[in-house]
C-alpha positions in Angstrom: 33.2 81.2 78.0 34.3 78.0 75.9 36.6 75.8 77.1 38.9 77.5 74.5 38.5 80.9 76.3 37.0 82.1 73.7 33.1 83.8 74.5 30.4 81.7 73.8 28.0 83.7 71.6 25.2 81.7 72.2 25.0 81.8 75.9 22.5 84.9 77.7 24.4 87.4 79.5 22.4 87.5 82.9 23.2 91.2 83.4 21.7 92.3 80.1 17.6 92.9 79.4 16.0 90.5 76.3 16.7 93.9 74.1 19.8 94.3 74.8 20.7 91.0 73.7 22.6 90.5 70.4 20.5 88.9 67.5 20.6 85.2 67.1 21.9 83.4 64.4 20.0 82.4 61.2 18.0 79.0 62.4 19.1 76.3 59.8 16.1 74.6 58.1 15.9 70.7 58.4 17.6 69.0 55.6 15.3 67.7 52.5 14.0 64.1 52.8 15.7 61.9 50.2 19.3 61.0 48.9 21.4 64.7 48.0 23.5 64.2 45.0 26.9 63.4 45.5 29.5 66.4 45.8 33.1 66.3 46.1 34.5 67.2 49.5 35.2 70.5 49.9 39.3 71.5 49.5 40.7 72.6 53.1 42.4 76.0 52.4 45.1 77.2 54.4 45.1 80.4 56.3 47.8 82.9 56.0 48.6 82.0 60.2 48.8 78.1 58.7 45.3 77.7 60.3 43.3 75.0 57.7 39.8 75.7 57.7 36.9 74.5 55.7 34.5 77.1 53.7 31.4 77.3 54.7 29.1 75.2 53.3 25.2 76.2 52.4 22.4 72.6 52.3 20.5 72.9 49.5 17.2 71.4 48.8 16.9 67.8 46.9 14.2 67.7 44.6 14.0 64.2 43.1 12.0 64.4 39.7 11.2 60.8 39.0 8.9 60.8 42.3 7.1 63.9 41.0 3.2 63.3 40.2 2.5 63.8 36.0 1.0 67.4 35.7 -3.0 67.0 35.9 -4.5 67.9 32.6 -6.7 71.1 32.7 -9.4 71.6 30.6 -10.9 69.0 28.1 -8.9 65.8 27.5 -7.7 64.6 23.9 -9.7 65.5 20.8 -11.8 62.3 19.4 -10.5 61.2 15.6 -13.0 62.1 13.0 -16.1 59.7 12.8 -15.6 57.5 9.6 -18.3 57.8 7.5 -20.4 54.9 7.2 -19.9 51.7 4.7 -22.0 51.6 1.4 -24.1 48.4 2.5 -22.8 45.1 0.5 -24.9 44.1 -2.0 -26.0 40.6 -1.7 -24.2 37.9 -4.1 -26.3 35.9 -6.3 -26.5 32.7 -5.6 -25.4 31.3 -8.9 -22.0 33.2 -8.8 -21.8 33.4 -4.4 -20.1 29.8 -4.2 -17.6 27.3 -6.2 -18.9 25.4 -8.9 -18.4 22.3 -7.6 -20.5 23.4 -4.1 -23.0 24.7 -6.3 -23.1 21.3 -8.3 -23.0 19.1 -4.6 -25.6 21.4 -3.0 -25.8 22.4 0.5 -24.8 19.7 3.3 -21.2 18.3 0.9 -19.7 16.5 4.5 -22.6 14.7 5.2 -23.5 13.7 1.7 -20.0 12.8 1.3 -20.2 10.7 4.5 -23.0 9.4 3.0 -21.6 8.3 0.0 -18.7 6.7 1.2 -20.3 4.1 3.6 -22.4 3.3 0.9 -19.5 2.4 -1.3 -18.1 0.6 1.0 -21.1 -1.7 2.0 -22.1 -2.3 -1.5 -17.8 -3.2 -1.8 -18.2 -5.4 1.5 -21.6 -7.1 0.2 -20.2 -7.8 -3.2 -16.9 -9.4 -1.8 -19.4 -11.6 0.6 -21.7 -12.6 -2.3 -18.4 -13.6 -4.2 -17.0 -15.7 -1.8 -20.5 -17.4 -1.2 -20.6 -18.0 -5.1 -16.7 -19.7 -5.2 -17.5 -23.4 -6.2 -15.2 -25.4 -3.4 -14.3 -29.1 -2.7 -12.2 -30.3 -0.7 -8.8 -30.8 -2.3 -6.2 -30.7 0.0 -6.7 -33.6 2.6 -4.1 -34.8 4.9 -2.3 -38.3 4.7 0.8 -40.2 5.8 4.0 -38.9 4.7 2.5 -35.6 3.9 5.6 -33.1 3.5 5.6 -30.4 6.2 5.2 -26.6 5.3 7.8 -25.1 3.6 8.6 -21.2 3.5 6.8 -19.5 1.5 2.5 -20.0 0.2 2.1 -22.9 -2.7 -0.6 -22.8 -5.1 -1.4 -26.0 -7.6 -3.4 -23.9 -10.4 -5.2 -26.8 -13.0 -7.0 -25.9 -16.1 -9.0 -29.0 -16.5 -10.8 -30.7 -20.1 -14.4 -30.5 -18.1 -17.5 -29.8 -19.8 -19.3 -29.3 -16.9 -21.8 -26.8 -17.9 -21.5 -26.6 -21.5 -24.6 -27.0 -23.2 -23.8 -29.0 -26.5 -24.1 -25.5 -29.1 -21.1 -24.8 -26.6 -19.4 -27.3 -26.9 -19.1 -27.2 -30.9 -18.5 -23.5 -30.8 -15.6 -24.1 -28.4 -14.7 -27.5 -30.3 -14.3 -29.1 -26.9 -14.9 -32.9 -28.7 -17.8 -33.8 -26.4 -17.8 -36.7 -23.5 -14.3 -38.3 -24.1 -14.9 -40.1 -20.6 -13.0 -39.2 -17.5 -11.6 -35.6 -16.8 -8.3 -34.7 -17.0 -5.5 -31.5 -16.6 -4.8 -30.0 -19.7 -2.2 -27.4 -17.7 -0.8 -28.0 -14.4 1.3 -25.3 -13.1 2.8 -24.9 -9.8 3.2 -21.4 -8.5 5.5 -20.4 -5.1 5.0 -17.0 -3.9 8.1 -16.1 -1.7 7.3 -15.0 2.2 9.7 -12.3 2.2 8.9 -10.9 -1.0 10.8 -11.1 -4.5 9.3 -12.5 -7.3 6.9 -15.7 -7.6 7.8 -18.8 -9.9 5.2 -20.5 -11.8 6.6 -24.0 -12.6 4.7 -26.0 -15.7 4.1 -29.4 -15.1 3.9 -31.4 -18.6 0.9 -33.3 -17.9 2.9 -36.2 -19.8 5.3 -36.2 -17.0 5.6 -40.2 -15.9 5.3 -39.9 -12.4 4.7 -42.4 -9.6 0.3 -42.2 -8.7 -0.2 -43.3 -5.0 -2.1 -46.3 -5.4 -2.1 -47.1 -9.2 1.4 -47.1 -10.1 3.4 -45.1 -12.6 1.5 -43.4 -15.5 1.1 -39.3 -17.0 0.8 -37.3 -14.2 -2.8 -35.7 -15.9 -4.1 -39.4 -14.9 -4.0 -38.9 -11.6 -7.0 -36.5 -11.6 -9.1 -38.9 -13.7 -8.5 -41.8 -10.9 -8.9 -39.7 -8.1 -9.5 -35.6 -8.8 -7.7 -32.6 -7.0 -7.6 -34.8 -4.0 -5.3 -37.5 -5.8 -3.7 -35.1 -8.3 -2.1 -32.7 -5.2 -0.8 -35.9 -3.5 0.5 -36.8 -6.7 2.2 -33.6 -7.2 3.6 -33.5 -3.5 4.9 -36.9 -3.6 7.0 -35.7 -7.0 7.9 -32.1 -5.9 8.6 -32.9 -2.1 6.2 -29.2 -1.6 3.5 -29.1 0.2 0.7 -27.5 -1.3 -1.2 -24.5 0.7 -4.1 -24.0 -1.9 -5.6 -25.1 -5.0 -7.7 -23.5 -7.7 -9.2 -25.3 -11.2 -10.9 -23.6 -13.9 -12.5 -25.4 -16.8 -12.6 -25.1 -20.6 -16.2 -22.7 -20.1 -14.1 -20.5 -17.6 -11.2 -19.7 -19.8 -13.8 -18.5 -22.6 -16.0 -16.3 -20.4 -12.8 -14.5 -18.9 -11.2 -13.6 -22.5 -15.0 -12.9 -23.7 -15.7 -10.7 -20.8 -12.1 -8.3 -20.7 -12.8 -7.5 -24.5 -10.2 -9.8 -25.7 -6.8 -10.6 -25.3 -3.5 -9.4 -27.7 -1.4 -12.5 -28.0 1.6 -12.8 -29.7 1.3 -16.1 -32.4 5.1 -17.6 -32.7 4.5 -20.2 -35.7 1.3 -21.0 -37.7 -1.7 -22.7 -35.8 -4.2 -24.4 -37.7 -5.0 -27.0 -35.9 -8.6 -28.3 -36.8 -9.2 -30.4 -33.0 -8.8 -26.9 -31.1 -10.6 -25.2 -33.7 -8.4 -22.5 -34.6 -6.2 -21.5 -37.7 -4.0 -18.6 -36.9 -1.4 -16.6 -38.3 2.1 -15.8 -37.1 2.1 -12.1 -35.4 0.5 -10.4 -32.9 -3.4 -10.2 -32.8 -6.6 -10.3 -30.8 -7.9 -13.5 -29.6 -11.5 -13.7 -28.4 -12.1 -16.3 -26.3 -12.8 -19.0 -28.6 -9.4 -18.5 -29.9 -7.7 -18.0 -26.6 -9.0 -21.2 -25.3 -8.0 -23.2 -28.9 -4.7 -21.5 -28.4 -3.8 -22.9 -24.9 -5.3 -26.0 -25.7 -3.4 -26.7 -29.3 -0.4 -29.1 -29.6 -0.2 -31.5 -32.3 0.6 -28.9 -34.7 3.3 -27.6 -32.9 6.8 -28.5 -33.4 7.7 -28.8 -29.3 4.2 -30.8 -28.9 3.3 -30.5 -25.2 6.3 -28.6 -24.1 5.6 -25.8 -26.7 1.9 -25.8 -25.6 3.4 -24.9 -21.7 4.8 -22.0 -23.1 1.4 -20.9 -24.8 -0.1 -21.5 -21.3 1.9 -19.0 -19.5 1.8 -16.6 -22.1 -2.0 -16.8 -22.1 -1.8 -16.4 -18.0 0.4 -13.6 -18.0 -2.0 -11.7 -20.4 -5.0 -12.5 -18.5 -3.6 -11.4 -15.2 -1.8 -8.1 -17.2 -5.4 -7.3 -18.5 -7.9 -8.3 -16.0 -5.7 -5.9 -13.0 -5.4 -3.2 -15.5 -7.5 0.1 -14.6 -9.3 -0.1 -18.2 -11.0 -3.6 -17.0 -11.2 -2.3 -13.0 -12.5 0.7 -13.5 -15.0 -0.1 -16.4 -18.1 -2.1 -14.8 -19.6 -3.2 -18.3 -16.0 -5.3 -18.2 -15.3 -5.9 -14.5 -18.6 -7.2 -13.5 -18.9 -10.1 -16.4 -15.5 -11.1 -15.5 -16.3 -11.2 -11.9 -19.6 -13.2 -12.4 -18.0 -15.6 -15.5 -15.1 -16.6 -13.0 -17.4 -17.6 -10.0 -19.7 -19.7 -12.1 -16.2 -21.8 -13.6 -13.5 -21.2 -10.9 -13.0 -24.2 -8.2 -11.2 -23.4 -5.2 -10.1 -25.6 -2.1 -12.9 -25.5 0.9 -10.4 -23.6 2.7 -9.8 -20.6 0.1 -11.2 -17.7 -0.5 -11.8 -14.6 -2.3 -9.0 -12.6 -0.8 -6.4 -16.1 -1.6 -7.6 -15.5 -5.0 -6.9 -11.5 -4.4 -3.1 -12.2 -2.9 -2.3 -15.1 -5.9 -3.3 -12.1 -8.4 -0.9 -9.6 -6.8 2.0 -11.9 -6.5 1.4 -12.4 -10.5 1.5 -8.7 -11.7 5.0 -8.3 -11.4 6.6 -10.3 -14.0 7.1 -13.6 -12.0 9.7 -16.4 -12.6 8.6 -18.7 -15.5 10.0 -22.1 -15.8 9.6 -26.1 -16.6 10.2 -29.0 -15.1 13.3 -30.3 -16.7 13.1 -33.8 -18.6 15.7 -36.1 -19.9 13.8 -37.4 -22.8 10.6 -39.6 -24.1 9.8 -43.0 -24.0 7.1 -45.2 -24.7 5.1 -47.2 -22.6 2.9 -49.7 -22.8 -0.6 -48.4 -21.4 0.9 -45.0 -21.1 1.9 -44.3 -24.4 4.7 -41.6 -24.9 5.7 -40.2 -21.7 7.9 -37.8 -20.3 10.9 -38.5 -18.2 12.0 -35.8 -15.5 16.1 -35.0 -15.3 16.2 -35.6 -11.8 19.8 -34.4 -11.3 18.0 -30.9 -11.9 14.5 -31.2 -11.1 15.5 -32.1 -7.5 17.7 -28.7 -6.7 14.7 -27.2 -7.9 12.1 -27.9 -6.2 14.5 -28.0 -3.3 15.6 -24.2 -4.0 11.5 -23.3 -3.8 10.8 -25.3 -0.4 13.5 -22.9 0.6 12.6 -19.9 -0.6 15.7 -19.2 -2.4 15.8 -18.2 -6.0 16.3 -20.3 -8.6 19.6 -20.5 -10.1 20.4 -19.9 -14.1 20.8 -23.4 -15.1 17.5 -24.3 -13.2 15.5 -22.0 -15.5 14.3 -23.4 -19.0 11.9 -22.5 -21.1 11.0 -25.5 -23.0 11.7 -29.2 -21.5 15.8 -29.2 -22.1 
């Protein structure tokens, strides 16, 4: 009996046999491994006594198909694709249409015979600037004495075309109409050049070589003399004492070197203001613009007398002559071409003088500060005057020649006012 009074079904009846016992519930099976899906709870329903009861509820097996094994395959497993059918074989290329032209042309090996090519440029470039250098004439032009102005901003160069005859053999010297020994040397063009530190353009100052200028140790006379008492030594001191700039390095070419340069860039084109026949240069030329060999070049910086300006005009020449020189002899028709390049290399060695301290690459630098249209002036003068053992000289304005030369120790750029052409 239950505690409810109710029989228990469940319990053996001692009185009864094993067959006379009623049959025993369905046996429940255990329930299925895994998580059953969620259901609802079931709705109590309500009896018609008011009794609430639950319906019977019946476990069902959980079958959870992600866990489930893929289906072996039976049988054979996936067909094999096709067999492609085999490539035609390539036909070789000919070796005259297999690479580029310009492999074909090289050859086999191009890297290394380009390798090979290039340091071989280089050291015939490296032996060539070495051999140059060696050929430079040099003295030694820029020594140190008391009072010697201190460096000012900026690089100085004292360029001097000198009258010598060095090296001229006498049929030279009458094709060139150079006058022969007229005794001592002396600077036909004197021209100060300041290349600025911080870049900007350079200033090439002209000198008159008339200029009456105070000559350490012999006075006051033409500032050319200076070279014929004491050469580039006495000359830069000279042009130090007048400018107050100290000069960084000096280079002199003579009447032979301005001839072989012309002669060996094919010429120059030079524009010819006012007639030119001046028998003592040796030249007779038209007004216009024309091509001077260098002969002519050399007659045309050198002429004066039959100009109206005398020296002052000839300045003007000068630095027309330099500019086209420098214009032409950078230019890649005269770089590039070897038949030019190498004659002007060789002709300026032989008749270029340089300090002991310069060398080829101070040459290089002066020639790259000059190919951009530099500043072009004159020292400004007052007036003439003559005298005695001098001879017509010229005198400097100081009131302008002083902010001048003090606006280049400075490297600050010259002014309006400070810029003439001529000698006003």
């Amino acid at each position: 009996m239950r505690r409810d009074g109710r029989p228990d079904p469940h319990r053996r009846d001692p009185n009864l046999a094993w067959s006379q016992l009623p049959p025993a519930p369905p046996r429940r099976n255990p329930p299925p491994r895994g998580n059953p899906p969620y259901q609802p709870p079931p709705r109590r329903r309500t009896t018609d006594d008011g009794v609430r009861y639950a319906p019977t509820q019946r476990p069902e097996p959980f079958t959870d198909d992600r866990r489930q094994p893929p289906p072996r395959r039976t049988g054979r497993s996936r067909p094999a694709p096709p067999a492609r059918s085999p490539r035609p074989p390539r036909q070789a290329r000919s070796p005259r249409h297999g690479r580029p032209l310009w492999r074909r042309l090289l050859g086999p090996g191009l890297g290394t015979k380009l390798l090979v090519t290039a340091v071989a440029l280089l050291f015939s470039i490296v032996v060539t600037l070495i051999w140059v250098d060696r050929s430079l004439n040099r003295i030694d032009a820029l020594a140190d004495y008391d009072g010697r102005p201190g460096s000012s901003v900026g690089t100085n160069w004292l360029l001097v075309g000198s009258d010598s005859r060095v090296g001229l053999t006498p049929d030279q010297e009458q094709e060139l109409t150079t006058g022969g020994d007229v005794g001592p040397e002396r600077t036909d063009t004197i021209i100060l050049i300041h290349i600025p530190r911080f870049g900007g353009h350079s200033t090439m100052v002209s000198i008159p070589r008339d200029s009456y200028v105070s000559i350490p140790g012999n006075g006051k006379d033409k500032i050319n003399a200076a070279y014929a008492f004491g050469g580039p030594q006495l000359l830069v001191q000279t042009v130090e004492g007048a400018t107050g700039l100290r000069i960084d390095h000096y280079a002199e070419i003579g009447f032979g070197g301005f001839a072989g340069m012309v002669d060996a860039i094919g010429g120059l084109d030079i524009c010819v203001k006012q007639p030119m026949d001046d028998p003592m240069a040796g030249i007779n030329l038209a007004p216009g613009c024309q091509e001077l060999d260098g002969t002519q070049a050399l007659g045309f910086v050198r002429s004066r007398y039959v100009l109206a300006g005398g020296d002052l005009d000839r300045i003007q020449n000068q630095r027309q002559f330099l500019s086209a020189l420098l214009s032409k002899a950078t230019s890649p028709s005269t770089l590039l071409n070897p038949f030019r390049l190498w004659p002007l290399i060789t002709g300026t060695t032989r008749s270029l003088t340089v300090d002991s301290g310069d060398h080829v690459w101070s040459l290089a630098s002066l020639g790259w500060a000059l190919r951009d249209n530099p500043v072009t002036t004159t020292v400004p003068v007052s007036g003439t005057e003559d005298v005695d053992g001098s001879g017509n000289v010229l005198l400097w304005d100081r009131s302008r020649a002083g902010p001048l030369f003090d606006d280049l120790a400075h490297d600050r750029a010259l002014p309006a006012e400070l810029i003439t052409t001529g000698g006003s």
